[in-house]
C-alpha positions as CSV (number, residue, x, y, z in Angstrom):
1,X,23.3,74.4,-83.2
2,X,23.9,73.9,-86.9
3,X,24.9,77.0,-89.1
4,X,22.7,79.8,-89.1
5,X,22.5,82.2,-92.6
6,X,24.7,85.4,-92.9
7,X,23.4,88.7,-91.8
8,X,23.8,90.1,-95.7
9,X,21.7,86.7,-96.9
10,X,19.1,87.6,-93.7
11,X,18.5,91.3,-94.7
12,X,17.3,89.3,-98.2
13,X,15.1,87.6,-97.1
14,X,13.5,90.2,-95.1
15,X,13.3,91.8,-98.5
16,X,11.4,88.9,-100.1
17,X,8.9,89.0,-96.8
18,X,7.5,92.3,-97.3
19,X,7.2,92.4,-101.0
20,X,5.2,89.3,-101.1
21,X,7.1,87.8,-104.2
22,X,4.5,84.8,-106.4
23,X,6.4,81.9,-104.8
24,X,7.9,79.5,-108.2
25,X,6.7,75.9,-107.7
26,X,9.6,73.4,-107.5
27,X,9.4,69.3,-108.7
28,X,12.6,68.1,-107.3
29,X,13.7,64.7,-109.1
30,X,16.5,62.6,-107.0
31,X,15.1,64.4,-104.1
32,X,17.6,62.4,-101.6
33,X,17.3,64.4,-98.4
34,X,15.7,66.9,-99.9
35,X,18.3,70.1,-99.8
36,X,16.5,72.1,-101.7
37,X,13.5,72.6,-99.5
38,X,15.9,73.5,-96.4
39,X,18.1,76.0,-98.7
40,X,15.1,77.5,-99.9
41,X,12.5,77.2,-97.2
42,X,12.6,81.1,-96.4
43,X,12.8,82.0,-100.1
44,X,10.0,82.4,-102.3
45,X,9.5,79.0,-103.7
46,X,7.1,75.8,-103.2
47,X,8.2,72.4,-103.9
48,X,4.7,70.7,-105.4
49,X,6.4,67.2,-105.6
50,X,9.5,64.9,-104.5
51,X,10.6,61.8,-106.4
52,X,13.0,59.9,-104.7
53,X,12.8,55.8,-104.1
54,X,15.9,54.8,-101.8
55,X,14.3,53.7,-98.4
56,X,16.0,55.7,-95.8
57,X,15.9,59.1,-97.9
58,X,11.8,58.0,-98.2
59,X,11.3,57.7,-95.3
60,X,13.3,61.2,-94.1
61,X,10.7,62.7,-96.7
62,X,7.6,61.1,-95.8
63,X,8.5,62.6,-91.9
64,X,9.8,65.7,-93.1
65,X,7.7,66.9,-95.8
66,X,4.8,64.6,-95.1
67,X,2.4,67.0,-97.0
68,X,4.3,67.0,-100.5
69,X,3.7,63.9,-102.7
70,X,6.8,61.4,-103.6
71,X,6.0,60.9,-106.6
72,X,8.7,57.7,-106.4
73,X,10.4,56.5,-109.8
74,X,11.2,59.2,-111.8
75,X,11.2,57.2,-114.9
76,X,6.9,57.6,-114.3
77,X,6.8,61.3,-114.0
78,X,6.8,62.0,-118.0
79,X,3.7,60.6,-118.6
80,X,2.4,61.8,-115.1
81,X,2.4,65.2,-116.2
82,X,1.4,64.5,-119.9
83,X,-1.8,63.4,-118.5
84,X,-2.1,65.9,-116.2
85,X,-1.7,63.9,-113.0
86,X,0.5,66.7,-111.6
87,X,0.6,70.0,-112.9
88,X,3.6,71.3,-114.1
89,X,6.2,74.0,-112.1
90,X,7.9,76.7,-112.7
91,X,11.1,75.1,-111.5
92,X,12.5,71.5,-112.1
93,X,15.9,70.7,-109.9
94,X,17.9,67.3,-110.0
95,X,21.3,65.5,-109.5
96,X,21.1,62.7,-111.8
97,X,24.4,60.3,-112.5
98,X,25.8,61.4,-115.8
99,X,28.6,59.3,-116.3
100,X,27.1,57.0,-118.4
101,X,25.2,59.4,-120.5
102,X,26.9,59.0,-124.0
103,X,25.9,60.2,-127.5
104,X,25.0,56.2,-127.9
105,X,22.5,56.5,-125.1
106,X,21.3,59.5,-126.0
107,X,19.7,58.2,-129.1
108,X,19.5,54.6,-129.0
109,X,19.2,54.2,-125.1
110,X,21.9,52.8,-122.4
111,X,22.1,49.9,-120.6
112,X,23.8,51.5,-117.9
113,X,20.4,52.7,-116.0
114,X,22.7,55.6,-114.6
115,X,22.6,57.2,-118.1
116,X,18.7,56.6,-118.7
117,X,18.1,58.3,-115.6
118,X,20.1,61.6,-117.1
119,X,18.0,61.4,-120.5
120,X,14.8,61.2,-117.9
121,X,15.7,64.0,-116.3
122,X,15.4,65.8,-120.1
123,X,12.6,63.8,-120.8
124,X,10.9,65.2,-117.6
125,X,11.5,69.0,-118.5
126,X,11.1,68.4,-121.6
127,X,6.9,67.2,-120.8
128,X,6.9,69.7,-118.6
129,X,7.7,72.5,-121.0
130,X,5.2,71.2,-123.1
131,X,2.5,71.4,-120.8
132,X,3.6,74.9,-119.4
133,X,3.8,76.2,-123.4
134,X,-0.4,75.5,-123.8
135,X,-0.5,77.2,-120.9
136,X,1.2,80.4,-122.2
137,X,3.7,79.9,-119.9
138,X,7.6,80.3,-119.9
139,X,9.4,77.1,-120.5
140,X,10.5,75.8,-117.0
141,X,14.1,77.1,-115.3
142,X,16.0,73.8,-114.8
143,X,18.7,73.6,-112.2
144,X,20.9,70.2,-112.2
145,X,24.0,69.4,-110.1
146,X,27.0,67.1,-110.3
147,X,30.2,66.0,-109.3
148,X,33.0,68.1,-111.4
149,X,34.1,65.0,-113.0
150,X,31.4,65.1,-115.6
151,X,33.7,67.8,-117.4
152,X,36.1,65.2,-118.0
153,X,34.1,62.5,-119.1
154,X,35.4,60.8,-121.8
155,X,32.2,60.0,-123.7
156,X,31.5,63.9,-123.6
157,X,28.7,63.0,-121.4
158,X,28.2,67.0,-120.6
159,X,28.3,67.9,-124.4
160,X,25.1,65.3,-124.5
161,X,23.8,67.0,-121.8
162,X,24.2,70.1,-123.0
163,X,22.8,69.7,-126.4
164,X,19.7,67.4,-125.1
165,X,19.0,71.1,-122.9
166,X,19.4,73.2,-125.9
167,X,17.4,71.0,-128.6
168,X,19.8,69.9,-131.1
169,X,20.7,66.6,-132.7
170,X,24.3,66.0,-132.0
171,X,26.3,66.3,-129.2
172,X,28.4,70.0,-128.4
173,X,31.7,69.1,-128.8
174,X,34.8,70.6,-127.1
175,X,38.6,69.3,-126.2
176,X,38.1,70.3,-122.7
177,X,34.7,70.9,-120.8
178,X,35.7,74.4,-118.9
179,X,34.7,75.0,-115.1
180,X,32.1,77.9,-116.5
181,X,30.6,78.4,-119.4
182,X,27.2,79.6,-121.5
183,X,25.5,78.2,-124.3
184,X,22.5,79.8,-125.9
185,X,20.2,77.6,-128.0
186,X,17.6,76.9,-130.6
187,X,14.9,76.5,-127.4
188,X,17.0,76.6,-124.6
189,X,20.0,78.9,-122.7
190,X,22.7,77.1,-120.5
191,X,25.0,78.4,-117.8
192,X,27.2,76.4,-116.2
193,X,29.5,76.7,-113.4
194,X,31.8,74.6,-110.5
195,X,31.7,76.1,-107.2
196,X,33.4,75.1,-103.6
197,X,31.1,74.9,-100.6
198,X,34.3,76.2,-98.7
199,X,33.7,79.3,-99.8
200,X,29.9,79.4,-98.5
201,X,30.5,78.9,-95.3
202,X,31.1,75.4,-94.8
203,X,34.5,74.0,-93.6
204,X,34.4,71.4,-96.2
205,X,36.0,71.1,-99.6
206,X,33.2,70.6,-102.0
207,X,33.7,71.1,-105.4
208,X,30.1,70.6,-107.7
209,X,29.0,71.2,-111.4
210,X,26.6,73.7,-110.8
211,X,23.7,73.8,-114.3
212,X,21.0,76.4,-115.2
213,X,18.9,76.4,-117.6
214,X,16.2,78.7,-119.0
215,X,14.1,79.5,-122.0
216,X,15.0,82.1,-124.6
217,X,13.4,85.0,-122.7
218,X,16.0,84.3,-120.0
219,X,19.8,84.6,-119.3
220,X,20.9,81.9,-116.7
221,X,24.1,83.5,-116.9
222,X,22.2,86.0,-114.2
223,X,22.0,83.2,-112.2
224,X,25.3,81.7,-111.7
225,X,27.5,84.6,-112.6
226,X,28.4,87.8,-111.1
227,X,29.6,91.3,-112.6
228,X,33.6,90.8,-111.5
229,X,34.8,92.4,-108.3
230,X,38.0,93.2,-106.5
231,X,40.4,90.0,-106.1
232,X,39.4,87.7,-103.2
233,X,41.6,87.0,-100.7
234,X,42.5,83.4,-100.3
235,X,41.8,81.1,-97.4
236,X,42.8,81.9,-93.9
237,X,44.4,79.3,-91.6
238,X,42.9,79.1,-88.3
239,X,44.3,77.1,-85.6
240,X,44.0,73.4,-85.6
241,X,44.1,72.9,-81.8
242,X,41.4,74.7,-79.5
243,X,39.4,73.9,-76.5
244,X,35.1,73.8,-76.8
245,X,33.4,73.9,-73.8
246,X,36.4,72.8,-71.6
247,X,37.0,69.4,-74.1
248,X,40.7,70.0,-76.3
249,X,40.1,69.4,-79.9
250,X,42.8,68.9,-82.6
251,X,42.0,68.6,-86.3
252,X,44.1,67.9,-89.1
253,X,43.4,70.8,-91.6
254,X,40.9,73.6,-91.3
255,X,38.4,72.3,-93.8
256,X,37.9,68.3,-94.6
257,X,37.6,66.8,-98.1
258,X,34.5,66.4,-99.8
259,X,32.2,64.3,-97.6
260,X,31.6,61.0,-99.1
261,X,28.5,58.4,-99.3
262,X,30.8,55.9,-98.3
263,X,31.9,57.6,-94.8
264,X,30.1,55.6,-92.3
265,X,31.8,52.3,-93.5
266,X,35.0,52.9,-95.5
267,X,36.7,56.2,-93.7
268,X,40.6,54.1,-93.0
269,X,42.3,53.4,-96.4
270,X,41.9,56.8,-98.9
271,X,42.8,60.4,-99.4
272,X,40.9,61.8,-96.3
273,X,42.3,59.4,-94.1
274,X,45.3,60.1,-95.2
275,X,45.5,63.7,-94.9
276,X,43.5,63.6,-91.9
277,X,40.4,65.5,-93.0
278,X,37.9,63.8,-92.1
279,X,39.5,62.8,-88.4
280,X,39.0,65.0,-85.1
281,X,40.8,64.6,-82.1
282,X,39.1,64.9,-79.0
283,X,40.8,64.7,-75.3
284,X,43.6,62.7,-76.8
285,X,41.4,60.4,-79.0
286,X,40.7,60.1,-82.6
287,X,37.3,59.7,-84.2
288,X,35.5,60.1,-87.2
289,X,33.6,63.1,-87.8
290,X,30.0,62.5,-86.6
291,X,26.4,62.5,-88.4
292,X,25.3,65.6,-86.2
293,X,29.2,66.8,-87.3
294,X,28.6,65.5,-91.4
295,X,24.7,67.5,-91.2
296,X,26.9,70.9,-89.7
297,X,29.4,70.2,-92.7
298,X,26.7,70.0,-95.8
299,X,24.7,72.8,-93.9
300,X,21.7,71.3,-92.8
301,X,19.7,71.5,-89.4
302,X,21.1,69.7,-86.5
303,X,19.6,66.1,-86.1
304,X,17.6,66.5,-89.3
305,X,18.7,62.9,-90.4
306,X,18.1,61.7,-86.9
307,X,14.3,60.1,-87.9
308,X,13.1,56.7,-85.8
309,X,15.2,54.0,-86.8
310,X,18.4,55.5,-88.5
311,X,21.3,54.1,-88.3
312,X,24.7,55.8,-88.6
313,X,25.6,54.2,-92.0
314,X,21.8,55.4,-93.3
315,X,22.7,59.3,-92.1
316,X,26.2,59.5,-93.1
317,X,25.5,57.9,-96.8
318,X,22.2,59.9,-97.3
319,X,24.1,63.3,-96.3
320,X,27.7,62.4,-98.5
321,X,24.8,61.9,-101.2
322,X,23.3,65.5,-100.6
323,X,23.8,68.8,-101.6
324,X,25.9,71.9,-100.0
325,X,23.0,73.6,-98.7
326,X,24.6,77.4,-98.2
327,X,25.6,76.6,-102.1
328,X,21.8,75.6,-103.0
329,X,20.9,78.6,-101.0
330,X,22.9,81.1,-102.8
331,X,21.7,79.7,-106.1
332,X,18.1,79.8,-105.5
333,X,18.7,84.1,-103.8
334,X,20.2,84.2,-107.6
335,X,17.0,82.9,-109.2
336,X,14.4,85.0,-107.8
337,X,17.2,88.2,-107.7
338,X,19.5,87.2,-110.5
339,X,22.8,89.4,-111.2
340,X,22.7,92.3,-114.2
341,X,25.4,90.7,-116.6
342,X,24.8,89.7,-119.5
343,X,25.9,92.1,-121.4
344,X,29.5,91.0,-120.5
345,X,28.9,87.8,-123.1
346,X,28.8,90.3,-125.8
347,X,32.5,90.0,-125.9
348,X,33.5,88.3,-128.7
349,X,36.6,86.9,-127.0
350,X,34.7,84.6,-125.0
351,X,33.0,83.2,-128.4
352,X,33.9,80.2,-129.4
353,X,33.2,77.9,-132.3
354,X,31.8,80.2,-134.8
355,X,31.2,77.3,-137.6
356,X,28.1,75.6,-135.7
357,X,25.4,78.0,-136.5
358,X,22.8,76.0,-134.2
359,X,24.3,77.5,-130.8
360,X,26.2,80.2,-129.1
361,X,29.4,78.8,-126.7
362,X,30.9,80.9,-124.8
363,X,34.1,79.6,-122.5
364,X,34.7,81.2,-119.1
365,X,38.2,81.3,-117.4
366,X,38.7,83.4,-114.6
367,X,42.7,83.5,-115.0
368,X,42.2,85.2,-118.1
369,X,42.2,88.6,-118.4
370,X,39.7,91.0,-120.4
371,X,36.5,88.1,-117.9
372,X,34.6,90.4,-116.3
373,X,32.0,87.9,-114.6
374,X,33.7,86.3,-111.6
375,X,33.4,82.6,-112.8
376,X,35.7,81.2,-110.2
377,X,35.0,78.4,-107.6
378,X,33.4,81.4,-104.6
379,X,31.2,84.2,-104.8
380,X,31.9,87.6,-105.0
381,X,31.8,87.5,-101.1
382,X,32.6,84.3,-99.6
383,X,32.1,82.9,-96.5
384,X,34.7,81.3,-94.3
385,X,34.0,79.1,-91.3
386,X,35.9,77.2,-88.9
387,X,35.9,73.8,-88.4
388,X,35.3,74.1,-84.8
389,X,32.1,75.4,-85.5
390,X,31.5,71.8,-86.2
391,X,32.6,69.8,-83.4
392,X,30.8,68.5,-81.3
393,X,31.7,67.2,-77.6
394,X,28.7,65.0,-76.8
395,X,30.0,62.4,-80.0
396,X,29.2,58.8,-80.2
397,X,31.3,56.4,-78.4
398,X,31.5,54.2,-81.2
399,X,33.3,56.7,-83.8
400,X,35.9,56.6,-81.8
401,X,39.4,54.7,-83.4
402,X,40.9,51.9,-81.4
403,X,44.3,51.1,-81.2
404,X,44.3,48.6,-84.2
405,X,42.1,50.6,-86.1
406,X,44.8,53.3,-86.0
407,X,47.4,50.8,-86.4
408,X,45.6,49.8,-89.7
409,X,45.5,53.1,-91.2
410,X,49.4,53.5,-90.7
411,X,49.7,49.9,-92.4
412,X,47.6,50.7,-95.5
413,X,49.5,54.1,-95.8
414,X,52.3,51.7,-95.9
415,X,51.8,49.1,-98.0
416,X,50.3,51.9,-100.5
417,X,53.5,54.0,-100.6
418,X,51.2,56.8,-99.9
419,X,51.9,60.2,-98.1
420,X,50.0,60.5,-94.6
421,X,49.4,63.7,-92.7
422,X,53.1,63.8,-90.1
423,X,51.3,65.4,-87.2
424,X,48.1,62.7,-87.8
425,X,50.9,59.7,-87.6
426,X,52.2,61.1,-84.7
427,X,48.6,60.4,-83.2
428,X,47.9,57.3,-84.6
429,X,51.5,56.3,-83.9
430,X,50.7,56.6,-79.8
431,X,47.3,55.6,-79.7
432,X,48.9,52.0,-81.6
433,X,51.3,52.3,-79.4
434,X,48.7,51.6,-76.6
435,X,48.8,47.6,-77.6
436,X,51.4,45.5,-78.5
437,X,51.6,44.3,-81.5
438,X,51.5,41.1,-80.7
439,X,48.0,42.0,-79.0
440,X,47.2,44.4,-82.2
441,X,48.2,41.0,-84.9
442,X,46.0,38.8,-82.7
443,X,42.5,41.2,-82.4
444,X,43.0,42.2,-86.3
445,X,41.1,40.6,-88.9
446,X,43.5,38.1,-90.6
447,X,43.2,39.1,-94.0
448,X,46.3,38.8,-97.0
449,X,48.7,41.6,-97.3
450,X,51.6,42.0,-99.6
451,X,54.9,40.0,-98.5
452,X,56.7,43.4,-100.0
453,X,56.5,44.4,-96.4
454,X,57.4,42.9,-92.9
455,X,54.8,44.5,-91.0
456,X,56.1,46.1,-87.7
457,X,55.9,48.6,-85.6
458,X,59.2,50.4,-86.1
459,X,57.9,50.8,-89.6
460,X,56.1,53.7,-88.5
């Protein structure tokens, strides 16, 4: 199955097939699973290398893309293209860990080798520009994404960011990191922007920090922003209980939470278990979503993590680690055709901090009024699927939630104080039900728990 692209996104890419575009080479650092060559395998762009040097990822690449070169650590790749041991493309993407990426790090170096691997990342375009510059070429489009939380980092690890992109010597500095957002440069332009997967045609809830960068003869704002259009409607709620191929489903919401690395092992004592996101019920049992389910929710071809060898835990961490594909998708249609908008930033409303004459900010809100670029979390037109577009009836026995597992998730909801899903506690509640707890006490793990509590079934 998996999700096929839209009609409007098909009639594109028929577009870029008969006029033949110059396809933009790609060097994709943190190359994970390597979303960026599905998004953008029908597009006009050719990934010349992967770096990526987790062992199950590696090995998905090396059976996937066994032609392209890994060039492994991506601490080696500066110097690999300062010698000319790769030649350098037109396009360099990443997701790097940023939360360690400080205004200490950024000039003396971190211990934390999360935030080294951010200043890498510059440090990679950065040689790569170079070489591309002798060449008489533009400097390369960067394209970087992250969880949203970088915007509230409290070492202002995003204005470090920022300013390493833009080439100046101290950190840009605001109160509060906006979801969207421009800042032209001394040698650099940078567009930001958080988008939802939800709204690209994936049932999930997938917030990301969305970075573009480009050199001076270029407006990345093109990219990730669009000329404003009529309001968009909100979400539509399907129904949570239907029938697929004569098996009754019930789910808990009609999109999950963001999918997470950790699904395959720790799925019974947080948020999404909670609200019952990331739980499906099937002929009166509950599971877990499945891998073939998590590769349908990020938007990626059926079984594509299914390689020789791979175990659950490997597929659902690799694909909590990826990226939205639709999202990638969207962004890369953007590159190649970007928007005509960038005479919108003239407005001096949108200006902001006037006393730093090194760079240009300009702050983005879509509540406010006089924005004329749709900056929000969806596209102009968004794309809503249904979570049954997901399901699957053939699952894995073994994602399937016992009686004491279920009884466990109503016990940590407990103990926590936290709020649970009612119609999801009614389920767990009768599948418990199915033991004693006598028999439920005696097949747990013994483990402490907090005497605040006399543990029993009434309780729930």
């Amino acid at each position: 199955m998996g999700f096929k692209v839209k009609k409007s996104s098909q009639a594109f890419l028929r577009v870029f097939k008969k006029i033949k575009m110059k396809k933009l080479t790609v060097g994709s650092v943190c190359s994970g699973i390597e979303a960026c060559s599905v998004a953008w395998a029908e597009l006009p762009f050719q990934v010349s290398w992967l770096s990526e040097i987790a062992s199950f990822p590696k090995e998905l690449l090396s059976e996937k893309y066994p032609n392209i070169p890994n060039l492994g650590d991506m601490n080696l790749i500066p110097e690999l293209i300062d010698s000319g041991e790769i030649t350098p493309t037109d396009v360099i993407c990443g997701g790097t860990p940023c939360q360690a990426f400080s205004l200490a790090g950024w000039k003396k170096g971190l211990n934390d080798d999360r935030g080294n691997l951010t200043i890498r990342f510059v440090d990679i375009v950065n040689s790569n520009d170079k070489k591309r510059i002798e060449k008489g070429l533009d400097r390369t489009i960067v394209f970087w994404e992250n969880v949203e939380g970088v915007l509230k980092d409290k070492t202002n690890a995003f204005g470090c960011f920022i300013a390493s992109l833009i080439g100046i010597d101290k950190p840009v500095q605001l109160k509060k990191w906006p979801n969207a957002g421009l800042v032209r440069g001394p040698i650099r332009n940078v567009a930001w922007r958080v988008l939802d997967a939800k709204y690209f045609g994936l049932p999930q809830q997938r917030r990301r920090l969305y970075v573009v960068a480009t050199g001076k003869d270029r407006n990345p704002e093109e990219v990730l922003f669009e000329p404003k259009v009529v309001t968009i409607d909100k979400l539509t709620e399907s129904s949570l209980k239907f029938e697929k191929d004569n098996h009754q489903f019930e789910v808990f919401r009609s999109y999950t939470d963001c999918l997470y690395s950790a699904y395959g092992t720790k799925w019974n004592g947080n948020a999404a278990a909670n609200n019952g996101s990331l739980f499906v019920v099937q002929d009166g049992r509950i599971r877990r979503f499945s891998p073939l389910e998590c590769e349908r929710l990020m938007g990626f071809p059926d079984r594509y993590t299914e390689i020789r060898g791979a175990k659950k835990t490997n597929r659902y961490q690799a694909l909590g680690n990826s990226w939205a594909v639709p999202v990638i998708r969207w962004v890369g249609m953007k590159i190649v055709s970007p928007a005509r908008c960038s005479s919108f930033f003239s407005n001096n409303q949108l200006f902001t901090d006037s006393s730093c004459n090194e760079y240009e900010l300009f702050i983005l809100d879509d509540k406010k009024s006089g924005i004329e670029v749709n900056c929000s979390d969806r596209p102009n037109n968004p794309i809503i699927r249904d979570i049954r577009d997901v399901v699957e009836v053939d699952a894995p026995n073994d994602i399937y939630i016992s009686p004491v597992g279920c009884y466990g998730i109503l016990r940590r909801a407990k103990e926590r104080n936290a709020k649970i899903n009612l119609r999801l506690k009614e389920v767990l509640t009768q599948i418990s039900s199915e033991l004693s707890h006598q028999e439920i006490e005696r097949k747990s793990r013994v483990q402490k728990r907090s005497l605040r509590y006399d543990i029993q079934p009434s309780l729930f």
